[in-house]
N, CA, C and O atoms as CSV, one atom per row, in Angstrom:
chain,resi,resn,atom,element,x,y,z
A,1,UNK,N,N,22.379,54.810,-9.654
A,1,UNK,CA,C,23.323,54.972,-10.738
A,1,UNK,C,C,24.740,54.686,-10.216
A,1,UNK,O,O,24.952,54.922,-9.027
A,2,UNK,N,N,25.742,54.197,-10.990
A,2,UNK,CA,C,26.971,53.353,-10.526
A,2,UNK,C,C,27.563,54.735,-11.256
A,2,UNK,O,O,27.232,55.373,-12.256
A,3,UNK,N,N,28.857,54.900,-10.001
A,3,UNK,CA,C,29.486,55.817,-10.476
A,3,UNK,C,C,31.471,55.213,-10.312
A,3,UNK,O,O,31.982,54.525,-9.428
A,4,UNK,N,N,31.876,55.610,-11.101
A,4,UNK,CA,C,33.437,55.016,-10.882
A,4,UNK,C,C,34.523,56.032,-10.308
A,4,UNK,O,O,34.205,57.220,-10.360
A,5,UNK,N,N,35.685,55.733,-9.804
A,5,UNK,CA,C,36.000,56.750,-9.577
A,5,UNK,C,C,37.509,56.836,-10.695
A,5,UNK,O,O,37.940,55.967,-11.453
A,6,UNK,N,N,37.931,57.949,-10.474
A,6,UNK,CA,C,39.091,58.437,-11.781
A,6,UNK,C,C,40.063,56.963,-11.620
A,6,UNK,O,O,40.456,56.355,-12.615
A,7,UNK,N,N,40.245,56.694,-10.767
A,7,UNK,CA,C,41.172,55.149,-10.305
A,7,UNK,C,C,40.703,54.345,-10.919
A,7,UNK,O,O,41.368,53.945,-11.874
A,8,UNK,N,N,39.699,53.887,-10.735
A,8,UNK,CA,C,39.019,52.565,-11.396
A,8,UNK,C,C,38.969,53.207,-12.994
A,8,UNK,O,O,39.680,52.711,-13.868
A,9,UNK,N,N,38.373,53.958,-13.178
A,9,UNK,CA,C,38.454,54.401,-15.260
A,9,UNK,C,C,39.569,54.082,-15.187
A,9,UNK,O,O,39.407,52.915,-15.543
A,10,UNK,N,N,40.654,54.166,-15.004
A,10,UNK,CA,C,42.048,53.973,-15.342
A,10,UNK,C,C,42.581,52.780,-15.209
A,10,UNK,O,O,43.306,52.358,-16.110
A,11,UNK,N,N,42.338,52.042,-14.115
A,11,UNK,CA,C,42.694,50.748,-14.455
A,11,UNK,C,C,41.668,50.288,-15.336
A,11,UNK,O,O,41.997,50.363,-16.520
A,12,UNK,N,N,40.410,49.790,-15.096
A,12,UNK,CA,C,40.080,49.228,-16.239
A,12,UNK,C,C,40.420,49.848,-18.059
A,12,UNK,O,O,40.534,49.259,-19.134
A,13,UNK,N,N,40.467,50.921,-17.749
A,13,UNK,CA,C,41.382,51.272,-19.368
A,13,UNK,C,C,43.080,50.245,-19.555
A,13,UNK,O,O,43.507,49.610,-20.520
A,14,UNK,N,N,43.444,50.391,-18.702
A,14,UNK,CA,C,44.678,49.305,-18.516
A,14,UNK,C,C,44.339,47.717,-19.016
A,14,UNK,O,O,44.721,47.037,-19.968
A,15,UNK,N,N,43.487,47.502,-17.954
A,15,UNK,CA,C,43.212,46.413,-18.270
A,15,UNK,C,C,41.878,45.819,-19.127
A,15,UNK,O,O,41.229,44.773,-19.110
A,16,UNK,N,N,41.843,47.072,-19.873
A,16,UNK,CA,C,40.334,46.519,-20.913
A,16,UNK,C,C,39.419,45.782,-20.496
A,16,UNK,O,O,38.997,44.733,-20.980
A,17,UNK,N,N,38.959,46.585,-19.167
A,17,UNK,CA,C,37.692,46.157,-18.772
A,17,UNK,C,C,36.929,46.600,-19.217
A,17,UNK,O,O,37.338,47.671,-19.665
A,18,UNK,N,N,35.503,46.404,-19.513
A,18,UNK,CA,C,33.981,47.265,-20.023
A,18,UNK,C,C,33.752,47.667,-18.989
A,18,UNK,O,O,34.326,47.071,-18.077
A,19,UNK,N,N,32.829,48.844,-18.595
A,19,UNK,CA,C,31.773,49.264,-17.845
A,19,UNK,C,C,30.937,47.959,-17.501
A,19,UNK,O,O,30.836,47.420,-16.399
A,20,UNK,N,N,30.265,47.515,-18.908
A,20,UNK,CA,C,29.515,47.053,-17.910
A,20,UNK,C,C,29.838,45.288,-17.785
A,20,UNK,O,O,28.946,44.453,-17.632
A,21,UNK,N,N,31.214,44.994,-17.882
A,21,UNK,CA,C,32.054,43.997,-17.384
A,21,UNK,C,C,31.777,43.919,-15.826
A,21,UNK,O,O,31.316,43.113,-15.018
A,22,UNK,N,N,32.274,45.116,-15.844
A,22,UNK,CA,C,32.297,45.777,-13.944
A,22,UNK,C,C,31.095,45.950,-13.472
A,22,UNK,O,O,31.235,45.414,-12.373
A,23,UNK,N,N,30.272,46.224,-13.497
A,23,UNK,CA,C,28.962,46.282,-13.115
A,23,UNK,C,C,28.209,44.659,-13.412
A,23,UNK,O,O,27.244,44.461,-12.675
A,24,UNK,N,N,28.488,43.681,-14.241
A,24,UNK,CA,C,27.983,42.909,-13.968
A,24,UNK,C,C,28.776,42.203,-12.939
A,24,UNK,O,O,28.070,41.796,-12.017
A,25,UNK,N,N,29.982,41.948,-12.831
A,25,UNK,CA,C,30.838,41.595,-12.100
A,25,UNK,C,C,30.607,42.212,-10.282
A,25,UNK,O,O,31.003,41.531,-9.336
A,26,UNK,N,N,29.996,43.410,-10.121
A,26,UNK,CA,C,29.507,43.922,-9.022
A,26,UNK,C,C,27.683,43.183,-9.071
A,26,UNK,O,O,27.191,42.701,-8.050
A,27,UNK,N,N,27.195,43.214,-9.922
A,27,UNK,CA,C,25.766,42.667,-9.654
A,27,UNK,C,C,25.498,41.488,-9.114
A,27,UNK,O,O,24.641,41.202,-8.277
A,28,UNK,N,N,26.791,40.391,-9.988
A,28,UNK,CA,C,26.210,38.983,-10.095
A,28,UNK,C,C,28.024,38.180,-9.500
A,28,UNK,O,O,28.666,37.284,-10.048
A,29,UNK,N,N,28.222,38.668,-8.720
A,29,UNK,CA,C,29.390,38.355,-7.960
A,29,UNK,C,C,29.609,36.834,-7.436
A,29,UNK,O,O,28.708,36.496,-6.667
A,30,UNK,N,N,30.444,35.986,-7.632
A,30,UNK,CA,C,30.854,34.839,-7.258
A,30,UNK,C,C,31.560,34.358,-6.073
A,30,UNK,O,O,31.414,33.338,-5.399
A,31,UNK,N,N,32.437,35.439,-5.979
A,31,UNK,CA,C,32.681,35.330,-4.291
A,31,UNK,C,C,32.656,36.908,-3.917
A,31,UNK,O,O,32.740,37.846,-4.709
A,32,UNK,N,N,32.525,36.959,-2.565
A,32,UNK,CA,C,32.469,37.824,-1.780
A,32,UNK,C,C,33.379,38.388,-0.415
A,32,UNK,O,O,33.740,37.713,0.549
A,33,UNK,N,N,33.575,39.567,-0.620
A,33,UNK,CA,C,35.273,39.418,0.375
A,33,UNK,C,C,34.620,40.990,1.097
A,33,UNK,O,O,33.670,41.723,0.824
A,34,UNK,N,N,35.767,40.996,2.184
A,34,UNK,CA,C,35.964,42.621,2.553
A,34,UNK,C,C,37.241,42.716,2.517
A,34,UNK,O,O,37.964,41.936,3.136
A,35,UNK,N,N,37.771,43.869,1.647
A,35,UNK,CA,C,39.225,44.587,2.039
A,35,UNK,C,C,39.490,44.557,3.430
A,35,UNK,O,O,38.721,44.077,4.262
A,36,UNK,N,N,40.780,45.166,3.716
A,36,UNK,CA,C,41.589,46.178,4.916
A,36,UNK,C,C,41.087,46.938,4.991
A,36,UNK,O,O,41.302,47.414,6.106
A,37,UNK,N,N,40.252,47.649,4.329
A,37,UNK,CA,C,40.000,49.245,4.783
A,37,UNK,C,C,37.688,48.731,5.177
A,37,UNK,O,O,36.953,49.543,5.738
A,38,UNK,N,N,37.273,47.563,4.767
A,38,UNK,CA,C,35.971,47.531,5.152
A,38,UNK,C,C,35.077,47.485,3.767
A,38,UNK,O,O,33.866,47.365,3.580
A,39,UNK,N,N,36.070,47.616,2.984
A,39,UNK,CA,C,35.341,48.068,1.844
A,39,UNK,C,C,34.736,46.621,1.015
A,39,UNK,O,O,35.526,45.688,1.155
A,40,UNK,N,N,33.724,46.330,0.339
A,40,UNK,CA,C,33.148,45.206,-0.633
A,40,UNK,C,C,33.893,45.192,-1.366
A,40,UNK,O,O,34.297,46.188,-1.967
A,41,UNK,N,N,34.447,43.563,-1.581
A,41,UNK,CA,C,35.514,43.310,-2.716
A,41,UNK,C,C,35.170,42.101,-3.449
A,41,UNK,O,O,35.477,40.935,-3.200
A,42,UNK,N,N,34.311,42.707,-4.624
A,42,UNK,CA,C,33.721,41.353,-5.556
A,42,UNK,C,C,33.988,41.125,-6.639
A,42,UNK,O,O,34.311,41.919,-7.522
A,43,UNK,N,N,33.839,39.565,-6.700
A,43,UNK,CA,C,34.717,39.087,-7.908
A,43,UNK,C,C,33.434,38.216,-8.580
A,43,UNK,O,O,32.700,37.387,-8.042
A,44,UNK,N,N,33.448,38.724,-9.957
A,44,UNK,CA,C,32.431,38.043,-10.802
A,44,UNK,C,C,33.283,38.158,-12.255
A,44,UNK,O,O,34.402,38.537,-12.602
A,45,UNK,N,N,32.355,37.730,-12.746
A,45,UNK,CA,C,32.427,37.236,-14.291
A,45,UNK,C,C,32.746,38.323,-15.226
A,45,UNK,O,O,32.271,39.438,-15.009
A,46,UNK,N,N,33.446,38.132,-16.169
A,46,UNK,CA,C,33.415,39.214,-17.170
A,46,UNK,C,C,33.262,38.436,-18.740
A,46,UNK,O,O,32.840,37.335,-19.093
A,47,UNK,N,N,33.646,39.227,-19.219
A,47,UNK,CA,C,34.056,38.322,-21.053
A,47,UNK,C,C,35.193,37.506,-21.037
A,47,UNK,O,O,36.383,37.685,-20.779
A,48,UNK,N,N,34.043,35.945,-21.607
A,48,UNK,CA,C,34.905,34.659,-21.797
A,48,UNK,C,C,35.165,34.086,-20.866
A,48,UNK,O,O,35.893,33.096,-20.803
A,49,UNK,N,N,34.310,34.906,-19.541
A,49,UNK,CA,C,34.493,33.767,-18.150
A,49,UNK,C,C,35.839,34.569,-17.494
A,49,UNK,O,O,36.247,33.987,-16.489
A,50,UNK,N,N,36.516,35.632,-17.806
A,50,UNK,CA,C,37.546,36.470,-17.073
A,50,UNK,C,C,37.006,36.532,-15.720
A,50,UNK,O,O,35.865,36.956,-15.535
A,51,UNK,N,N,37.775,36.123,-14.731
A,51,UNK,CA,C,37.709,36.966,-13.183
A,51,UNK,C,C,37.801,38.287,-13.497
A,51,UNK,O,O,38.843,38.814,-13.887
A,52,UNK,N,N,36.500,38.987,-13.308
A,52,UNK,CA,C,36.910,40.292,-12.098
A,52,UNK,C,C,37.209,41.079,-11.056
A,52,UNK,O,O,36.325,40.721,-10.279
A,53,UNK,N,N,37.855,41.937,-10.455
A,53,UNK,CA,C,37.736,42.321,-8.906
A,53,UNK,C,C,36.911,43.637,-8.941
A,53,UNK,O,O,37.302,44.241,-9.940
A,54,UNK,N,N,35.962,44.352,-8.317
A,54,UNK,CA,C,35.486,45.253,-7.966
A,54,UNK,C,C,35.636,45.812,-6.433
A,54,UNK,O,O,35.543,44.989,-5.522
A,55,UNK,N,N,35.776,46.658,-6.247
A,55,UNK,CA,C,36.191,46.907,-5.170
A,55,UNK,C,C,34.931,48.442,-4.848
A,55,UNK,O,O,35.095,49.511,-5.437
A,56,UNK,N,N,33.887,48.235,-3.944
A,56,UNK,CA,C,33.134,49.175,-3.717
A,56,UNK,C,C,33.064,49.953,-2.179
A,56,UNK,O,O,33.074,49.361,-1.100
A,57,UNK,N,N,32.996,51.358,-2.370
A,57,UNK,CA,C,33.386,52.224,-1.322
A,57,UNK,C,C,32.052,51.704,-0.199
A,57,UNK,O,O,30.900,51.507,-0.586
A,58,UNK,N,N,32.470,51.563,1.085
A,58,UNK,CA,C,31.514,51.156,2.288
A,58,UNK,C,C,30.409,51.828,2.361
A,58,UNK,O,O,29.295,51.323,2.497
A,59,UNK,N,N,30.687,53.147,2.264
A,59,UNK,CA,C,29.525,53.598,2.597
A,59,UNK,C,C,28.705,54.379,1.469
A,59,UNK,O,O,27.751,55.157,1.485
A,60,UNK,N,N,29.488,53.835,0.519
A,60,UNK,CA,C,28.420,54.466,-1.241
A,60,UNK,C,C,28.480,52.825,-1.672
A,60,UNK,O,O,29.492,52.178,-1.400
A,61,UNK,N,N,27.302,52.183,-2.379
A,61,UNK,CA,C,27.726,50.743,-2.577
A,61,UNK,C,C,27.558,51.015,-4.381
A,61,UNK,O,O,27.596,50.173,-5.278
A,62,UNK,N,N,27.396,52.269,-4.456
A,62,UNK,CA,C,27.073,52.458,-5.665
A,62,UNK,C,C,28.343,53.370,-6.563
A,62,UNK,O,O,28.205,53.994,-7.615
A,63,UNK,N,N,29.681,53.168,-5.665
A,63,UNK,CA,C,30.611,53.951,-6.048
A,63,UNK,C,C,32.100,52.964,-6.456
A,63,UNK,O,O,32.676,52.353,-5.556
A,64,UNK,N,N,32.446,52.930,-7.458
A,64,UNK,CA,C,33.464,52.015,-7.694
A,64,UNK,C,C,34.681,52.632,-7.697
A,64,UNK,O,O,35.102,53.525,-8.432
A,65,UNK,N,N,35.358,51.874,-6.513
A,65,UNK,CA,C,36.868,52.904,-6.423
A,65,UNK,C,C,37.844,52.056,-7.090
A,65,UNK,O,O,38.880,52.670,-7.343
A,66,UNK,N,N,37.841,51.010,-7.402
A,66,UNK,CA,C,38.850,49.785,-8.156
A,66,UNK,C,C,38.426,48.975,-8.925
A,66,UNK,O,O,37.544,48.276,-8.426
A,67,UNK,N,N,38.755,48.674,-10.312
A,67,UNK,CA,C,38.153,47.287,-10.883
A,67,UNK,C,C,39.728,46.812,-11.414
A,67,UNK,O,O,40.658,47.560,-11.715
A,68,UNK,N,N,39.700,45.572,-11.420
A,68,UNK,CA,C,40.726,44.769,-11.872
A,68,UNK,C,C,40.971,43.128,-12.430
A,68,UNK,O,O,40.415,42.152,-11.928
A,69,UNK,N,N,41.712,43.096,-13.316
A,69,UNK,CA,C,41.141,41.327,-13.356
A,69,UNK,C,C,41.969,40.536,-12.295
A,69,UNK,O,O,43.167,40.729,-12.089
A,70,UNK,N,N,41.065,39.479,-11.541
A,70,UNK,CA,C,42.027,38.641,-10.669
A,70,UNK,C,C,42.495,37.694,-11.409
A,70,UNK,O,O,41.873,36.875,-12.085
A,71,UNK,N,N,43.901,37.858,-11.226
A,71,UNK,CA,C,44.936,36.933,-11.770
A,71,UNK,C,C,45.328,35.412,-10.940
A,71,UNK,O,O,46.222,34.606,-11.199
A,72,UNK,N,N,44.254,35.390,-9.828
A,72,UNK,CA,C,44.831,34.417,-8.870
A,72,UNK,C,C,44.755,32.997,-9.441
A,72,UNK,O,O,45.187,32.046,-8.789
């Protein structure tokens, strides 16, 4: 079970992400990165083809501490 943390609800409320925007965007990821801190930083698809960023804690892969849209 995918759990978010109070950070991530909040940005994606900011940025009108869905739940399960973010979770597909963590499932079916397009590129693949690591943060500074070690952590999984994936970017997939959302609605209409939007970049997402997900950002998942190292050692929970099932814990979402950031979602955001990449603006790059």
């Amino acid at each position: 079970m995918v759990r978010f943390s109070r950070h991530a609800k909040n940005r994606m409320r900011h940025y009108k992400i869905l739940f399960s925007e973010a979770m597909m965007a963590a499932a079916h990821p397009i590129r693949r990165e690591v943060d500074e801190d070690g952590n999984p930083r994936l970017t997939g698809l959302g609605a209409g083809n939007r970049a997402i960023i997900v950002v998942l804690a190292k050692d929970d892969l099932d814990f979402v501490i950031t979602a955001c849209p990449d603006d790059d």
